[in-house]
C-alpha positions in Angstrom: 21.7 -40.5 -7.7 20.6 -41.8 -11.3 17.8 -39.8 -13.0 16.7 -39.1 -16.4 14.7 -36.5 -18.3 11.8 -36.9 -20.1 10.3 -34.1 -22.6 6.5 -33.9 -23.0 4.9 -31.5 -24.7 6.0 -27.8 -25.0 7.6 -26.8 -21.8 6.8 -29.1 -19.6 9.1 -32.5 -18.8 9.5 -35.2 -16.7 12.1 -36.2 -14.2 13.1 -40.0 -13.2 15.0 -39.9 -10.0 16.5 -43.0 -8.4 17.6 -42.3 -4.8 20.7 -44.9 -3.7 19.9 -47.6 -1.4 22.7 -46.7 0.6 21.0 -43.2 1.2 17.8 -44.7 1.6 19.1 -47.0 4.4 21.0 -44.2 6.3 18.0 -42.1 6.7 15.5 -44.4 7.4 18.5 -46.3 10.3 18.8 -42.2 11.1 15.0 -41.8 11.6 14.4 -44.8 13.3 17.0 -43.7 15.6 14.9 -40.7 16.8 12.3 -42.1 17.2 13.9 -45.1 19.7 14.8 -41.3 22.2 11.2 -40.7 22.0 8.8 -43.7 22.1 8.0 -45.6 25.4 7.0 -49.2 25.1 6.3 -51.8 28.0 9.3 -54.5 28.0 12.2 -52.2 26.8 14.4 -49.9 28.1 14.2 -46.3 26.6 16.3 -45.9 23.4 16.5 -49.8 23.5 13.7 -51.1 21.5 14.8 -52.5 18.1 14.6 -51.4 15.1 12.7 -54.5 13.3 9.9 -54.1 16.3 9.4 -50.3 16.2 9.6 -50.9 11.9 6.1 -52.8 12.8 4.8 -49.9 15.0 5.9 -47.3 12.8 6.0 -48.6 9.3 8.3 -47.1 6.8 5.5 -45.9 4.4 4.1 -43.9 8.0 7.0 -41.4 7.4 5.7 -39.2 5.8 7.9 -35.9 6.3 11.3 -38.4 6.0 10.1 -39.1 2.3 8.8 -35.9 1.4 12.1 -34.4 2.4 13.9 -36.7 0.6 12.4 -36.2 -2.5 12.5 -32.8 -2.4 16.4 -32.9 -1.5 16.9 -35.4 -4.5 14.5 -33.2 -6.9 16.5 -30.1 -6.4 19.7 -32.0 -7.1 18.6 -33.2 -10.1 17.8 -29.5 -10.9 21.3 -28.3 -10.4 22.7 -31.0 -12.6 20.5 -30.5 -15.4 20.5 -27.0 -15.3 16.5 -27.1 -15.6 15.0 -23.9 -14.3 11.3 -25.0 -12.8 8.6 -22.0 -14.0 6.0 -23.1 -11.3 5.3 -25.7 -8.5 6.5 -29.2 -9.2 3.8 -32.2 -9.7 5.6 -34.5 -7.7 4.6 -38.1 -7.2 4.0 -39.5 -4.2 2.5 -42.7 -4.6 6.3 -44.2 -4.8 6.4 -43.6 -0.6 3.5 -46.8 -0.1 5.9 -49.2 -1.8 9.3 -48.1 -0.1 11.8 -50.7 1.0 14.9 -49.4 3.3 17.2 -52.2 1.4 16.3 -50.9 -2.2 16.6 -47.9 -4.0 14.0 -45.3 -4.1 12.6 -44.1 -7.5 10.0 -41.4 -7.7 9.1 -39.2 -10.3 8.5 -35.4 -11.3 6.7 -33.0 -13.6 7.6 -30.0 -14.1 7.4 -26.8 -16.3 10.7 -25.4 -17.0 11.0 -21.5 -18.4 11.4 -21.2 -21.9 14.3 -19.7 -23.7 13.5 -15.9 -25.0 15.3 -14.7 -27.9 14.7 -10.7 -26.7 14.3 -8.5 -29.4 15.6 -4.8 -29.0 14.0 -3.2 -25.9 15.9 -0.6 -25.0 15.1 2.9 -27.3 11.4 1.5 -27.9 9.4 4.8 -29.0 6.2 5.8 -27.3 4.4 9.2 -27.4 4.3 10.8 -24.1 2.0 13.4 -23.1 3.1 17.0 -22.0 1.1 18.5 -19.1 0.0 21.7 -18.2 -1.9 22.3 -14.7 -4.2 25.3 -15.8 -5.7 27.9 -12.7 -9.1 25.6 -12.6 -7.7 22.6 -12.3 -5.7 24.5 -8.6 -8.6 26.0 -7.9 -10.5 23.0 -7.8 -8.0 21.1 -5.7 -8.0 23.8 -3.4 -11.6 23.6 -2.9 -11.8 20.0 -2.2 -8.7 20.3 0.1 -11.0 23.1 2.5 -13.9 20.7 2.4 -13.4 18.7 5.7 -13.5 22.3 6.8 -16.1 23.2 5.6 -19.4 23.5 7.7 -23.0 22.5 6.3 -26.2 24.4 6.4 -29.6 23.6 5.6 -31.5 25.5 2.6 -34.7 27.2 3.9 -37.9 25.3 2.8 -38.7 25.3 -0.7 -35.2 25.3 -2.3 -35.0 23.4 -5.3 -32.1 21.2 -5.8 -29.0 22.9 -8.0 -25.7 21.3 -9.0 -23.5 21.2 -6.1 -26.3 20.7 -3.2 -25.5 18.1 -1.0 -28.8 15.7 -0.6 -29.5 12.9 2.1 -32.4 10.9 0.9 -33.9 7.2 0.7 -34.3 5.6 -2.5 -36.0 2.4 -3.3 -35.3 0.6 -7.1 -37.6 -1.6 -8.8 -37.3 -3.6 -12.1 -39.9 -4.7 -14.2 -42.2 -4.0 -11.0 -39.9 -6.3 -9.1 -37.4 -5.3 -6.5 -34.5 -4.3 -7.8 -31.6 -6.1 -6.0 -29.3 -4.1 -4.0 -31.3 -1.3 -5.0 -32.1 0.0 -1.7 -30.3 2.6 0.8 -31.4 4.8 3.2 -30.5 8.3 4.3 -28.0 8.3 1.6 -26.0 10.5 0.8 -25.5 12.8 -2.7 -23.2 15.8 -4.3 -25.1 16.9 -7.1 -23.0 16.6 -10.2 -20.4 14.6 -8.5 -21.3 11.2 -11.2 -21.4 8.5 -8.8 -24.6 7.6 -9.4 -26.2 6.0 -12.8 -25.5 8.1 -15.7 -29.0 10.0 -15.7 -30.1 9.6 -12.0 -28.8 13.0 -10.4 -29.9 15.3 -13.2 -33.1 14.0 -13.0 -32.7 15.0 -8.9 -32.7 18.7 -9.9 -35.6 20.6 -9.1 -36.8 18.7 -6.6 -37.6 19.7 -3.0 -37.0 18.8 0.2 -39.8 16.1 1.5 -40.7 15.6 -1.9 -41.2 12.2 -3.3 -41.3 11.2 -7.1 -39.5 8.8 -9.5 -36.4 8.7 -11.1 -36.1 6.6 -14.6 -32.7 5.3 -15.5 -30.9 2.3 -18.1 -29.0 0.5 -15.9 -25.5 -0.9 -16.9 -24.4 -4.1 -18.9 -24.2 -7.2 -16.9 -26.1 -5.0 -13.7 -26.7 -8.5 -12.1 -22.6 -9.4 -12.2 -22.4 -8.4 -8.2 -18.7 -8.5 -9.2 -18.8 -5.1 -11.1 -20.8 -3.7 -8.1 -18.0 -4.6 -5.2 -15.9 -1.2 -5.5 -19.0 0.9 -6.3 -21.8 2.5 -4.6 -25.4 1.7 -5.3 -27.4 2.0 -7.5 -25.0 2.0 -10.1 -21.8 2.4 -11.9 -20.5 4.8 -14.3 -19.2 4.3 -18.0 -21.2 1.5 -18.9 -23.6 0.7 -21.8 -27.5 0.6 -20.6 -29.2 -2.5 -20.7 -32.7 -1.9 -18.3 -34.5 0.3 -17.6 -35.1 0.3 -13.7 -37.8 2.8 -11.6 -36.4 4.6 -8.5 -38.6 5.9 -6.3 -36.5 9.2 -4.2 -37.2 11.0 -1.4 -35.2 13.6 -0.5 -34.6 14.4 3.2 -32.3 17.2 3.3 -30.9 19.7 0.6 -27.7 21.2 2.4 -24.9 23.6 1.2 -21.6 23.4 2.2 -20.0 26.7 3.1 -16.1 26.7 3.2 -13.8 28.8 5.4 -11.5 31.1 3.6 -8.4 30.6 2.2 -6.0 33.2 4.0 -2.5 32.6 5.2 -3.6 32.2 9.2 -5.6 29.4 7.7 -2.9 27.5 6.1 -0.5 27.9 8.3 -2.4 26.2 11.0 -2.3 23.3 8.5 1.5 23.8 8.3 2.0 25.8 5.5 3.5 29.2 5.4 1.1 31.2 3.0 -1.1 30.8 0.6 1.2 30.8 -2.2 3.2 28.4 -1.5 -0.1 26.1 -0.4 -0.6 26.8 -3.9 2.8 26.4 -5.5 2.6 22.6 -3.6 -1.5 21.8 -4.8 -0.1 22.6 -8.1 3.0 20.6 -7.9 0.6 17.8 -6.9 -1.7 17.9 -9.8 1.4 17.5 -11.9 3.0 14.9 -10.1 -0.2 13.0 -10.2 -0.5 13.3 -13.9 3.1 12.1 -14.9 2.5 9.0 -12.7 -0.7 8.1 -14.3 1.2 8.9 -17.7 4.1 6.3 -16.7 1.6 3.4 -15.8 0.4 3.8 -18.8 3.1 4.5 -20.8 4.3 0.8 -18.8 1.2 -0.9 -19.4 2.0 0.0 -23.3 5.4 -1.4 -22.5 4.2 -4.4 -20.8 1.3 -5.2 -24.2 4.0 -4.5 -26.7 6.9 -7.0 -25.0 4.2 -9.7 -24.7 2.7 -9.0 -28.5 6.5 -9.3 -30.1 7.6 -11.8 -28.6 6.9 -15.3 -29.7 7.1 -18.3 -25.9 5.2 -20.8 -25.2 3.7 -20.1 -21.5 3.9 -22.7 -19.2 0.7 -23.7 -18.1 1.7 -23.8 -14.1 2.5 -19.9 -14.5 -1.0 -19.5 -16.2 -3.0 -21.6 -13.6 -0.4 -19.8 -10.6 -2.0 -16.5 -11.8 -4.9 -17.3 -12.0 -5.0 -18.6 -8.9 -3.6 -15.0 -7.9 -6.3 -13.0 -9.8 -9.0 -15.0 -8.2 -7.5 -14.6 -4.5 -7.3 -11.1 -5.1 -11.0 -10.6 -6.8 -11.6 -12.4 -3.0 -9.3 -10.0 -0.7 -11.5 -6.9 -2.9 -14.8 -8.1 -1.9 -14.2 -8.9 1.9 -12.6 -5.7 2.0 -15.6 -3.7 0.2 -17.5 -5.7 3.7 -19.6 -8.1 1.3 -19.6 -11.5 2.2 -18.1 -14.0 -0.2 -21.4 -15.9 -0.2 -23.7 -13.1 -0.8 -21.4 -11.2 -3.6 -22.1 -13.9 -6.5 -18.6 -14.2 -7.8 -18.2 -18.1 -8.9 -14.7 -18.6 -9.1 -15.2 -21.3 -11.9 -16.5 -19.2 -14.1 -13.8 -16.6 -13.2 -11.4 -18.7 -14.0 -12.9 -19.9 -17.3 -13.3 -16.2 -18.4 -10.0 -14.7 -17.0 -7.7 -17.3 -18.7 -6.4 -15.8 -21.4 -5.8 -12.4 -19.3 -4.2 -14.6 -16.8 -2.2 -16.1 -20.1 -0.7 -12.8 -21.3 0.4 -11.6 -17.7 2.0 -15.1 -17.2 3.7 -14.4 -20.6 4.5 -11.0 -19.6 6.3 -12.1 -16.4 8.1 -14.3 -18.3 9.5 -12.2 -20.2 10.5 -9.1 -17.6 12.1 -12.2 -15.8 14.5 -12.9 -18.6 15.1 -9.3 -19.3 15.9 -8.8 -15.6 18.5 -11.8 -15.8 19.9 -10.7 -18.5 20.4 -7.0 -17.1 21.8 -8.1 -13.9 18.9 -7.3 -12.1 17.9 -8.8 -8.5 15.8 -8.2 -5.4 17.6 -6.7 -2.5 16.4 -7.2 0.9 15.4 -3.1 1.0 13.0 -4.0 -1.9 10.8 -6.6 -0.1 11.3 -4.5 3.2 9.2 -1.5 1.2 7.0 -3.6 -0.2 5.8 -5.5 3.2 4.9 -1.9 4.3 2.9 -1.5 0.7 1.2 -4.9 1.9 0.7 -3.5 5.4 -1.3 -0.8 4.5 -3.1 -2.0 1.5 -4.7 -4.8 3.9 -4.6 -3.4 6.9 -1.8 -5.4 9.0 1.4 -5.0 10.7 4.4 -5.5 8.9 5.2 -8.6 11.0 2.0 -10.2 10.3 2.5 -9.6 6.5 6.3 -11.1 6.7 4.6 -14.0 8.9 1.5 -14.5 6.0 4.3 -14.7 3.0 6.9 -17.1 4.8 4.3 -19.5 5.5 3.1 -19.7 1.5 6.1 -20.2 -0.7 4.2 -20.1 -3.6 3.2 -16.1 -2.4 6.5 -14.8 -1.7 7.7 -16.1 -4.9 5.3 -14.4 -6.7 6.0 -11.4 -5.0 9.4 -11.3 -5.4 9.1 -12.3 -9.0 6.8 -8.5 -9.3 9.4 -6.5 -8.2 11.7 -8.1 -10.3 9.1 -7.7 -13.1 8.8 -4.1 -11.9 12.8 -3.4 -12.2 13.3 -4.2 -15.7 10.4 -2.4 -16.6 11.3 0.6 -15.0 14.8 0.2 -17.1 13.4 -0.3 -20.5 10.8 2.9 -19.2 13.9 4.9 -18.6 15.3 4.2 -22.1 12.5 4.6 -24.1 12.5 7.5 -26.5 9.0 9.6 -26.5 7.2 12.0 -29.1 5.8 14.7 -26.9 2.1 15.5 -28.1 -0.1 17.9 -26.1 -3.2 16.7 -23.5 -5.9 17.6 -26.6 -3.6 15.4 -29.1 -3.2 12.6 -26.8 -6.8 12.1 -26.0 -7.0 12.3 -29.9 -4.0 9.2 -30.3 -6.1 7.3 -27.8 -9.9 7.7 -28.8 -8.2 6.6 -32.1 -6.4 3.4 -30.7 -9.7 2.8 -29.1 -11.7 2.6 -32.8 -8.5 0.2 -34.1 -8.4 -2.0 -31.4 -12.2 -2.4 -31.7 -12.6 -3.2 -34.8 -9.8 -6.0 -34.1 -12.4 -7.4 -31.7 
């Protein structure tokens, strides 16, 4: 094998391989061969025909999977030699295959990315400022009252109740814009907790008061970029919170029923039907909850800071295969979210175009990122054991739904997916090592939402 290398710009380079006549010639005598055991034709014995006369009925160029094979073999010995390690999928090219000869060599070529050399700075003993946690009484409390809620029984107020905070409603509403119909603005017997915030910021204060069989209007701004339907896939109608208003939209309510939802008491015959031995300790374990919960959200964050700061000090040149590779990802996921909220592609409005015009450079400082947790995980020793993927086909399984088999069967059959998630919990290793080496300033719950509302101003004003 004779090949040579090529560099374009940045990463990216391109192979010249020259496969040997004499390997050229074995394999295509091999494949002809086969296909003598398999083909009938009138006038010859079986396995007899020659080779020049099935050449005509099955031209050389016609052989497909022989060439594709071959290049492939050839391409990934010409990585070994060189050393080159490929970032993405290779642009081979095939247009070689409709001039092939079986007495000649066969020359083809490839482009490729290859990863880029980091030079790591220090990341172990990075300094971060961690919050300390305290789970007060009301925060327990308020678990415990959502855990006896599927236990709890409802009751319909007498005629003439006004609703309070805390009422549980089922009512129609109907939204109109600039006296038009308000897309998506539309639901019937619907249901409400007063106060719980899952409407538009406005719309269930404006509910209070209000009787049962009573119709009137609710007024409310509705968010920035209301008409994206991709904001909208994860969130009930009519609206979403935490967003800037842009309209103002007319609902017009009517309430159905105004209910109450009474919940059994909390003694220690109760929770020990739910397999716990008494109230205290049902207690001790809600509040052990809380505080697990918060220490995780702290470490995703915490590793999210980890993740911006390796990407921000370090200076690589991406390769554009990983870029368009996760974009491809981001876009297949944005797809799997919005057949799984029950919206049909067609009907939710995302336009993957403009997705991937407006998601490139996110999708250029994960690749980045990736890059980077990759080296740091070669250089550490790091790898993926069989356990690892075994635990994350069940995380597969149930986020979508499937048997484990099914998952296993889905990644198998797409390379380019089973790379990409092996490469993530790789990614995810060496992060959790430079997490467990980091050194932290401990700062209270009230100083840490100070620390952040402040990085929110500075990164702002960077905008």
């Amino acid at each position: 094998m004779e090949f040579k290398v090529e560099e374009l710009e940045g990463v990216r380079r391109k192979l010249e391989i020259e496969i040997p006549e004499s390997v050229v010639s074995q394999r295509v005598t091999r494949a002809y061969k086969e296909i003598n055991k398999q083909v009938k034709m009138p006038g010859f014995r079986s396995g007899k025909i020659p080779q020049d006369v099935l050449e005509k009925q099955v031209p050389l160029e016609s052989m497909s999977e022989l060439w594709q094979g071959l290049m492939q073999e050839y391409y990934d010995k010409a990585l070994m030699e060189t050393g080159m390690v490929p970032a993405g999928p290779p642009e081979i090219d095939h247009s070689a295959i409709n001039e092939i000869k079986r007495d000649k060599p066969f020359s083809f070529s490839v482009v490729l990315d290859i990863k880029p050399e980091v030079k790591f700075k220090e990341y172990k003993g990075l300094k971060f400022k961690k919050t300390i946690f305290e789970v007060t009484d009301a925060e327990v409390e308020a678990s415990v009252q959502n855990h006896l809620k599927p236990f709890g029984t409802f009751e319909i107020f007498r005629e003439g109740h006004e609703v309070q905070l805390g009422d549980y409603l089922v009512m129609d509403f109907e939204g109109h814009l600039n006296g038009e119909p308000l897309e998506n603005g539309v639901a019937k017997d619907y249901p409400v907790l007063v106060g719980e915030g899952k409407m538009i910021a406005g719309f269930e204060d404006q509910l209070i008061g209000h009787k049962a069989n009573e119709e009137f209007e609710v007024k409310v701004t509705l968010p920035v970029d209301w008409n994206n339907k991709v904001r909208r896939v994860s969130m009930p109608i009519p609206g979403a919170p935490e967003q800037e208003p842009d309209d103002m939209a007319t609902f017009h309510v009517l309430i159905k029923e105004i209910k109450k939802l009474n919940l059994p008491e909390l003694t220690d015959e109760f929770v020990q039907q739910q397999g716990e031995e008494s109230v205290e300790s049902f207690r001790r374990k809600v509040k052990t909850g809380i505080q697990s919960m918060k220490e995780y959200a702290e470490e995703v964050r915490i590793k999210q800071d980890i993740f911006n700061y390796l990407v921000k000090e370090h200076d690589i040149e991406t390769p554009e295969s990983l870029i368009k590779q996760e974009l491809k990802f981001m876009i297949e996921g944005m797809k799997f979210q919005i057949q799984q909220s029950g919206m049909k592609l067609e009907d939710s409005g995302f336009n993957p175009e403009q997705a991937e015009q407006e998601w490139r450079l996110r999708a250029a400082f994960n690749a980045k990122g990736y890059v980077i947790l990759e080296g740091i995980a070669k250089a550490e020793k790091l790898h993926v054991a069989q356990s690892d993927m075994e635990v994350e086909y069940k995380r597969l399984a149930e986020e979508t739904k499937k048997s484990v088999e099914e998952v296993k069967q889905s990644l198998f059959s797409n390379q380019d997916y089973m790379t990409q998630t092996s490469n993530r919990i790789l990614g995810q290793k060496a992060l959790n090592l430079i997490f467990s080496h980091c050194e932290y300033e401990y700062l209270s719950e009230a100083d840490m939402e100070i620390e952040l509302e402040k990085r929110e101003r500075e990164n702002a004003q960077l905008k």
